[in-house]
C-alpha positions as CSV (number, residue, x, y, z in Angstrom):
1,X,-55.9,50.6,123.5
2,X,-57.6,47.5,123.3
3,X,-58.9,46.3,120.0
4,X,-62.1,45.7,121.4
5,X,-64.4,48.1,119.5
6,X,-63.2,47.1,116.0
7,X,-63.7,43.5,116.9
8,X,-67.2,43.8,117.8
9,X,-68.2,46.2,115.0
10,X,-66.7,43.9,112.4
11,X,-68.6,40.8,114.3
12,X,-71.9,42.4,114.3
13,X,-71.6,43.1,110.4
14,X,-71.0,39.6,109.9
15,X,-73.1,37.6,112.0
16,X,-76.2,39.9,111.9
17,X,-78.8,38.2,113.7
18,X,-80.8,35.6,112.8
19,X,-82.9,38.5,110.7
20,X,-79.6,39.3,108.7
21,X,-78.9,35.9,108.0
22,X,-82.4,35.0,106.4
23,X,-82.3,38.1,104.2
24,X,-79.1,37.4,102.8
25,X,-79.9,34.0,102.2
26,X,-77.4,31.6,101.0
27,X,-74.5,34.1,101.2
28,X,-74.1,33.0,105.0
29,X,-72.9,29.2,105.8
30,X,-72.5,28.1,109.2
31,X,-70.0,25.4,110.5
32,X,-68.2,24.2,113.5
33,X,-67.7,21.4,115.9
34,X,-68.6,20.1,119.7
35,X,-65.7,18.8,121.2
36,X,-65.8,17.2,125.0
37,X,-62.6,14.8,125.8
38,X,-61.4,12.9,129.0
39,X,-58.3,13.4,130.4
40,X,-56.0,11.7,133.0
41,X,-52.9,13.3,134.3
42,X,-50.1,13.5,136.4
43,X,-48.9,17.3,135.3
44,X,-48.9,20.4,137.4
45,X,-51.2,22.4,137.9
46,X,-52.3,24.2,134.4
47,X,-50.5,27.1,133.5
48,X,-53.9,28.3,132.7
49,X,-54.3,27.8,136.5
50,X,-51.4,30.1,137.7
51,X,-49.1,26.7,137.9
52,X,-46.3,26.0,136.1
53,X,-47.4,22.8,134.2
54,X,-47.2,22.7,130.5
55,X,-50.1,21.3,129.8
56,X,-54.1,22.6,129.2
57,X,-54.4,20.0,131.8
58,X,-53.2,19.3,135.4
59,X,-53.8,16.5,138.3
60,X,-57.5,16.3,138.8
61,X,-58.7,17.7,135.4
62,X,-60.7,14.9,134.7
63,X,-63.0,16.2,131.3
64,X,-62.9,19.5,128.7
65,X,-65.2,20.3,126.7
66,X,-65.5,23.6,124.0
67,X,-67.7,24.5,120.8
68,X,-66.5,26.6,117.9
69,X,-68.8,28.3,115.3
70,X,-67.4,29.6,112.3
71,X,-69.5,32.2,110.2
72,X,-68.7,32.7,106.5
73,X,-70.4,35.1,105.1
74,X,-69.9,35.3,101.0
75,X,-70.3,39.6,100.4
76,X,-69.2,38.4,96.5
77,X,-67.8,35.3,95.3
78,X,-63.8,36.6,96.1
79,X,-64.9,38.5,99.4
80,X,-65.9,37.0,102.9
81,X,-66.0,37.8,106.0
82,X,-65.3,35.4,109.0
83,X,-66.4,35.1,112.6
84,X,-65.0,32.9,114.6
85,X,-66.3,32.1,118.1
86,X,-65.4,29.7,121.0
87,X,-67.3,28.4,124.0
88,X,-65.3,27.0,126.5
89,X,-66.1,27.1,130.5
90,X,-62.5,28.2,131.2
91,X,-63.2,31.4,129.3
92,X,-64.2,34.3,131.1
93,X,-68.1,34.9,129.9
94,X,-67.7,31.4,128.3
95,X,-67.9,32.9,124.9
96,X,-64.7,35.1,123.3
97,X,-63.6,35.8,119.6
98,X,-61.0,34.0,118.3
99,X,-60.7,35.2,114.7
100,X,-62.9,38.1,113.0
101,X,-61.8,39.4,109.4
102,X,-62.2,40.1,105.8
103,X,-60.8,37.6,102.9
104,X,-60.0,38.2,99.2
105,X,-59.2,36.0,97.2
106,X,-58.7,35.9,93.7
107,X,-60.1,32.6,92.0
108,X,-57.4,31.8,89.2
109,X,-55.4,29.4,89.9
110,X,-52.6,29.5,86.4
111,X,-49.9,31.9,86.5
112,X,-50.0,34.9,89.1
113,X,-52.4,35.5,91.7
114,X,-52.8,37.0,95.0
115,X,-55.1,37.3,98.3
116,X,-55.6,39.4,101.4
117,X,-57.0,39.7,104.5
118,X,-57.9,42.3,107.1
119,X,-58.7,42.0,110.9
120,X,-57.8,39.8,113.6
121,X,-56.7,36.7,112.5
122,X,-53.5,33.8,113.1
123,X,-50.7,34.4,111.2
124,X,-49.7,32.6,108.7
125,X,-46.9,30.4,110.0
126,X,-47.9,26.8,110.8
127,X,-47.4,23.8,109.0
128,X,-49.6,22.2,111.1
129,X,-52.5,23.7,112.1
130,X,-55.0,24.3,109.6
131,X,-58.4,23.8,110.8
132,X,-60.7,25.3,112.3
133,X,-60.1,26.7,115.8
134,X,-56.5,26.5,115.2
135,X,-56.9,22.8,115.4
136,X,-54.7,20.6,114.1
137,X,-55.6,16.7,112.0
138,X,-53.1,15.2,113.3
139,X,-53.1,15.6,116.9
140,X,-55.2,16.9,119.6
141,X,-52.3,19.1,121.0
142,X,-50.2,21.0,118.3
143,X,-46.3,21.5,119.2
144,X,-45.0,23.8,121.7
145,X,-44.2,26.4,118.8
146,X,-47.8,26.1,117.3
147,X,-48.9,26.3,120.7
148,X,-47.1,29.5,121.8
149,X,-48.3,30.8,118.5
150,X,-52.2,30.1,119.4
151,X,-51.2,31.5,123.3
152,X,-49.6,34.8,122.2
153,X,-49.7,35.8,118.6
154,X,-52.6,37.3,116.9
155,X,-52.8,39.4,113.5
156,X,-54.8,42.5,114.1
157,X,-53.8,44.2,110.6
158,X,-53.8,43.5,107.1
159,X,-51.5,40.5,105.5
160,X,-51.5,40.3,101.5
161,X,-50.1,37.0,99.8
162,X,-48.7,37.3,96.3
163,X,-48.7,33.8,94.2
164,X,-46.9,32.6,90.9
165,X,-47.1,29.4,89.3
166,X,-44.2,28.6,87.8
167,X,-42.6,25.3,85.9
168,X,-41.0,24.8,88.9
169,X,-43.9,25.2,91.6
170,X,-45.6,27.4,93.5
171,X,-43.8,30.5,94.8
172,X,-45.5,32.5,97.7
173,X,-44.6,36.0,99.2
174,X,-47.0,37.2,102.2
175,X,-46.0,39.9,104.3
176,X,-48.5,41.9,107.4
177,X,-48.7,44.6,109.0
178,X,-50.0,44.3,112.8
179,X,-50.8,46.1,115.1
180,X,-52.0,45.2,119.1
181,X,-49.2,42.0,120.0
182,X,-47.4,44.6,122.3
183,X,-47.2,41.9,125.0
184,X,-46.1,38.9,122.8
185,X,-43.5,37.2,124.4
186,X,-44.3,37.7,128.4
187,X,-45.3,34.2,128.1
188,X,-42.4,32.4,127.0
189,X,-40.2,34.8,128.8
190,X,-42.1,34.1,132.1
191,X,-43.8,30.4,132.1
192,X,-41.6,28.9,129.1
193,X,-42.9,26.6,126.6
194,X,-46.0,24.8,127.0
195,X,-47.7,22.1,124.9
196,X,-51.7,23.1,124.7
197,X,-54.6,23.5,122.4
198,X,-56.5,26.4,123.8
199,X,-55.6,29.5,122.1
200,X,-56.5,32.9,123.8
201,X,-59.4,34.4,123.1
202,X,-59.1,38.2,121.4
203,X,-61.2,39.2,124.9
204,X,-58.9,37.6,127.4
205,X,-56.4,38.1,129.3
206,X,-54.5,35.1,130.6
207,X,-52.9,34.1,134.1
208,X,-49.0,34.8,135.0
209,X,-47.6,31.7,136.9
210,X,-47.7,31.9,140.6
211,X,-44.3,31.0,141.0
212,X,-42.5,34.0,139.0
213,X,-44.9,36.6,140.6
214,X,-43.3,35.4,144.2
215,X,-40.2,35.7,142.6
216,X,-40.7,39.4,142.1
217,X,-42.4,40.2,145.2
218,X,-45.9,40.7,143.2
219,X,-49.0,39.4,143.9
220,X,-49.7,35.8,143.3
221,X,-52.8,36.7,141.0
222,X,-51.4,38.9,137.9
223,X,-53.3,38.5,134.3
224,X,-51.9,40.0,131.5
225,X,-53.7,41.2,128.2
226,X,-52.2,39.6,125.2
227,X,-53.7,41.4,122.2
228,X,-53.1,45.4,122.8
229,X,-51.6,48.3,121.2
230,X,-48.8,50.7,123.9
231,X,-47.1,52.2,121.6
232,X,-48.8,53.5,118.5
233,X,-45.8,51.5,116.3
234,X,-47.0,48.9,114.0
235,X,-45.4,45.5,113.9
236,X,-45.1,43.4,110.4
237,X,-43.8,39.8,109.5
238,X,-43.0,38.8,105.9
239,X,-42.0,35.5,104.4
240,X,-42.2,33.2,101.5
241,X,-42.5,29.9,100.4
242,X,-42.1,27.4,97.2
243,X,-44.6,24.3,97.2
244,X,-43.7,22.0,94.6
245,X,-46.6,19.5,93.5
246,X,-45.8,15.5,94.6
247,X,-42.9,17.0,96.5
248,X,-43.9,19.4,99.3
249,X,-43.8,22.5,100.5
250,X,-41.0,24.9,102.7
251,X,-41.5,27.8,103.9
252,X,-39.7,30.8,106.0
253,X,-40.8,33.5,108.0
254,X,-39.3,36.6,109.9
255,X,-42.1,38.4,112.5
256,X,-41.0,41.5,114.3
257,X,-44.2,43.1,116.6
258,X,-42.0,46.3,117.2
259,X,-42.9,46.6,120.4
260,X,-41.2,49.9,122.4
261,X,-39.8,47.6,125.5
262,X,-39.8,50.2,127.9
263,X,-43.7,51.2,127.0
264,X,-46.1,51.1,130.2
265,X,-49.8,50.6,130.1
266,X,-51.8,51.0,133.6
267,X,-51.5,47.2,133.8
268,X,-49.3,45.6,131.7
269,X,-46.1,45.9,129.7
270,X,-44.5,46.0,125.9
271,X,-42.1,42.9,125.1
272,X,-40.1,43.6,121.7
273,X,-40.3,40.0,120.0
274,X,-39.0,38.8,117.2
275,X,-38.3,35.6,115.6
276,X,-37.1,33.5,112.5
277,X,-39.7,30.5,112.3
278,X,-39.3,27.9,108.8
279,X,-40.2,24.6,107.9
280,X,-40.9,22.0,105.4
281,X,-44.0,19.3,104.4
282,X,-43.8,16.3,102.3
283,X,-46.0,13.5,101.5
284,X,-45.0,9.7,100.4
285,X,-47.7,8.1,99.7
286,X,-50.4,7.9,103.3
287,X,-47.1,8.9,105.2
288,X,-47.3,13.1,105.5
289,X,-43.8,14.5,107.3
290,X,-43.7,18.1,108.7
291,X,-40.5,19.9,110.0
292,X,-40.7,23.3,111.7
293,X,-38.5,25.5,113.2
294,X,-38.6,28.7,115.7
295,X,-35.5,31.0,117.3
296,X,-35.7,34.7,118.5
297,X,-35.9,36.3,121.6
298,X,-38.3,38.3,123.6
299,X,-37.0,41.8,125.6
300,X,-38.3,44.5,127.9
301,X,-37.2,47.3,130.4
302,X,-38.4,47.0,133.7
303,X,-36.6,50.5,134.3
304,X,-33.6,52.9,133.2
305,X,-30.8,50.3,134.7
306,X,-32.6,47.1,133.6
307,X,-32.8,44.7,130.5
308,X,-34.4,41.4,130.7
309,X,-33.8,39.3,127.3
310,X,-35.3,36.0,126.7
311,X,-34.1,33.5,123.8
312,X,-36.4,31.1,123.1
313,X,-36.0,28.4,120.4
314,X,-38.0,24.9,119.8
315,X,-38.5,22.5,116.6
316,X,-40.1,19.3,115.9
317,X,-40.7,16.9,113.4
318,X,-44.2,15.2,112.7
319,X,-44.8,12.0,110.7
320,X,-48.3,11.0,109.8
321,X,-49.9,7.9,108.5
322,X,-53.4,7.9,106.7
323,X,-55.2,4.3,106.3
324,X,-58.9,4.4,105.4
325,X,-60.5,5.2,108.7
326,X,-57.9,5.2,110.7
327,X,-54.2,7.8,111.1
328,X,-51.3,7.5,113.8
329,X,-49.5,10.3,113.9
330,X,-46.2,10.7,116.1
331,X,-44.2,13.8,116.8
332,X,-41.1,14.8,118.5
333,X,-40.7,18.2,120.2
334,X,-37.5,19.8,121.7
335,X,-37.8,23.8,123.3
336,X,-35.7,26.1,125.3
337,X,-35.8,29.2,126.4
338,X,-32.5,31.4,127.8
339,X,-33.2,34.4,130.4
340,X,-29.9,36.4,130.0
341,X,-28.1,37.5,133.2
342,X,-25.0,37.6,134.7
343,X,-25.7,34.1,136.5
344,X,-27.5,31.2,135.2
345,X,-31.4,32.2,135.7
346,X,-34.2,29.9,136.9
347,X,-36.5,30.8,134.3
348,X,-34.3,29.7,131.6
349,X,-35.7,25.9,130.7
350,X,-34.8,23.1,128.6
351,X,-37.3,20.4,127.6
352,X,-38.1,17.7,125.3
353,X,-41.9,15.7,124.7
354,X,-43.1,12.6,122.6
355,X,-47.2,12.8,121.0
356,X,-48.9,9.8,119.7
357,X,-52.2,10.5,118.4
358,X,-54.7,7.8,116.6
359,X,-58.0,9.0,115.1
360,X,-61.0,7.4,113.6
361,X,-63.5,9.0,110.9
362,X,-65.5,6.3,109.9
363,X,-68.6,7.9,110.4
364,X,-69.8,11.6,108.8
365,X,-69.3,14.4,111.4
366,X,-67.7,12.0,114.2
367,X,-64.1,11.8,115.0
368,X,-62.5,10.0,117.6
369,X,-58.9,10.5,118.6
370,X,-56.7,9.1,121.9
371,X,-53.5,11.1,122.6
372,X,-50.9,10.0,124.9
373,X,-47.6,13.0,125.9
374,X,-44.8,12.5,128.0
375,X,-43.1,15.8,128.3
376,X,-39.4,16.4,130.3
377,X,-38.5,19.8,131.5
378,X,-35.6,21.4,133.0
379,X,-36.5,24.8,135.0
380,X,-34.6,26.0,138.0
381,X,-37.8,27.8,139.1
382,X,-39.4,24.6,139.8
383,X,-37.1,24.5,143.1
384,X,-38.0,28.0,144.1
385,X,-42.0,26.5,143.4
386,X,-41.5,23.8,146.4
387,X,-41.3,20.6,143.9
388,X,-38.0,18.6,144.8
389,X,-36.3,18.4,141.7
390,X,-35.8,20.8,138.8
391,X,-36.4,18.5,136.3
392,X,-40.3,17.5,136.0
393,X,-41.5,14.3,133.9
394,X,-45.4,14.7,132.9
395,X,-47.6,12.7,131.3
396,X,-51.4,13.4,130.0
397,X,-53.7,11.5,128.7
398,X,-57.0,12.1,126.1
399,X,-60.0,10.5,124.8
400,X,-61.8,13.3,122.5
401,X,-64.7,12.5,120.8
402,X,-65.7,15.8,118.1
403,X,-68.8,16.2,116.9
404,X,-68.8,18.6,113.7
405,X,-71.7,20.3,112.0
């Protein structure tokens, strides 16, 4: 059962109409941002295409453009609901739902406190994604295990987060649970890792590569839903973390969706997925450093006689540096995934990439940001795809200009 229903219930309560927005007066705030970017590339074909690139864009994307609106509406000062909406021609109807929930949160900020949220939301995992949109400040393109994170992982549930200042920092305990992530993990099992900044819409469902539905005799054009409940078994995650002022912050997380990996819908297919993901922030002085950290493994049952386990793992490391108008960032990502058989498989993949981002904010409500990757990759598929080597070198290149309101 798709979450649809709930979805646009809780939307329609929040957004109301322009009639419900002027009755409730300042209780509602509006914000978001136009984005529109140049691109030039040598990569595959997009994923997002059917190809196996591991990019949002491939040869002959030349321009992207998108718009987010985020709706805040303020029920009490410790209750909100939010609404969060992308338009984006790659969409299907342009416009899908990205996040739509309830917050509470608890205003004190000495000794204990706590928050919550119900709905659909992203879970709370990254260290470096924390605008809005799932956006990141640093770069234009989050790593490939923030990015897999905005592909495949959604919270449709209730997560609570229980805080307690203490002589010795901050200590945090959050823990969901979730339902509708039964397919999480067909991705990474099937195209690998990817490095892209378009999450999936709650409405969508998103193309299988061409080359692994050749592989299994299936028709070139498969989509698969990301966001839907087989099995009537709720998923959790749980973690904690200790953020010490003028020294940073770690964190560690364990997510489990429960997924029954044998479960059947008309069209798709349950993945059990779970991971351990962790990491660790610092700041000295302009100069911010982030660390983070993924390994699990992804499973289903294509029948009786048949297990297909995928092991996926990636990390990277993020430095930072603000001055006045102006922040570089670099970042270094390494991923790879493991298909277990009895020979070596050609889905399994080993990669590396290098980001360099520089931005400019000197003016209110304009940034500017160029972003240069060069990604290597080591897939045996990529043979069975027609290309002539199994190692692929791509490079992408962006101008964004972001407009925010």
């Amino acid at each position: 059962m798709r979450p649809l229903l709930a979805i646009l219930v809780l939307a329609l309560a929040l957004s109301g109409g322009p009639a419900a927005a002027l009755e409730i007066g300042d209780s509602l705030s509006l914000n978001g941002y136009f984005d529109t970017r140049l691109v030039s590339s040598d990569a595959q074909p997009s994923w997002l295409e059917g190809g196996l690139g591991k990019f949002r864009y491939g040869a002959g994307d030349g321009a992207g453009m998108e718009v987010y609106l985020q709706a805040d509406n303020s029920f009490t000062e410790t209750l909100h609901g939010i609404l969060v909406l992308r338009a984006e021609p790659r969409t299907p109807g342009v416009v899908d739902a990205m996040e739509a929930y309830l917050r509470y949160g608890e205003a004190g900020e000495e000794g204990f406190s706590w928050s919550a949220k119900a709905g659909a939301f992203y879970p709370d995992i990254s260290l470096e994604n924390d605008d809005l949109g799932w956006a990141s400040p640093y770069t234009l393109t989050p790593s490939a295990i923030n990015s897999w994170i905005g592909d495949e992982l959604r919270s449709i549930g209730s997560e609570i987060t229980l805080r307690q200042q203490t002589a010795f920092g901050t200590i945090s305990f959050v823990g969901a649970i979730i339902c509708c992530n039964d397919e999480a993990g067909i991705l990474i099992a099937d195209r690998g890792w990817s490095l892209d900044d378009r999450p999936t819409g709650l409405l969508e469902r998103v193309r299988e590569p061409v080359a692994t539905m050749r592989s299994f005799h299936l028709p070139d054009y498969a989509r698969t839903g990301m966001f839907d409940e087989m099995d009537g078994r709720p998923g959790w995650y749980a973690g904690a973390s200790w953020r010490l002022g003028g020294i940073g912050k770690l964190s560690v997380l364990r997510y489990d969706n429960e997924a029954d990996p044998a479960v059947r819908s008309h069209r798709d297919t349950g993945w059990d997925t779970r991971f351990w993901a962790f990491g660790g922030r610092t700041a000295l002085g302009p100069l911010d450093i982030i660390a983070q950290g993924m390994i699990g493994r992804t499973m289903f049952v294509p029948n009786p006689r048949l297990v297909s386990s995928t092991g996926f793992r990636s990390a990277f490391l993020l430095a930072s540096y603000d001055w006045r108008d102006w922040r570089l960032s670099l970042r270094g990502d390494v991923f790879q995934t493991r298909r277990v058989a009895a020979a070596p498989s050609p889905f399994s993949e080993d990669g590396h990439a290098l980001t360099a981002a520089l931005s400019w904010t000197a003016l209110d409500n304009l940034r500017l940001m160029g972003e240069v990757i060069m990604l290597r990759s080591r897939r045996e598929e990529y043979l069975r795809a027609g290309l002539a080597r199994p190692q692929q070198d791509e490079t992408q290149f962006q101008f964004d200009t972001r407009f925010s309101f």
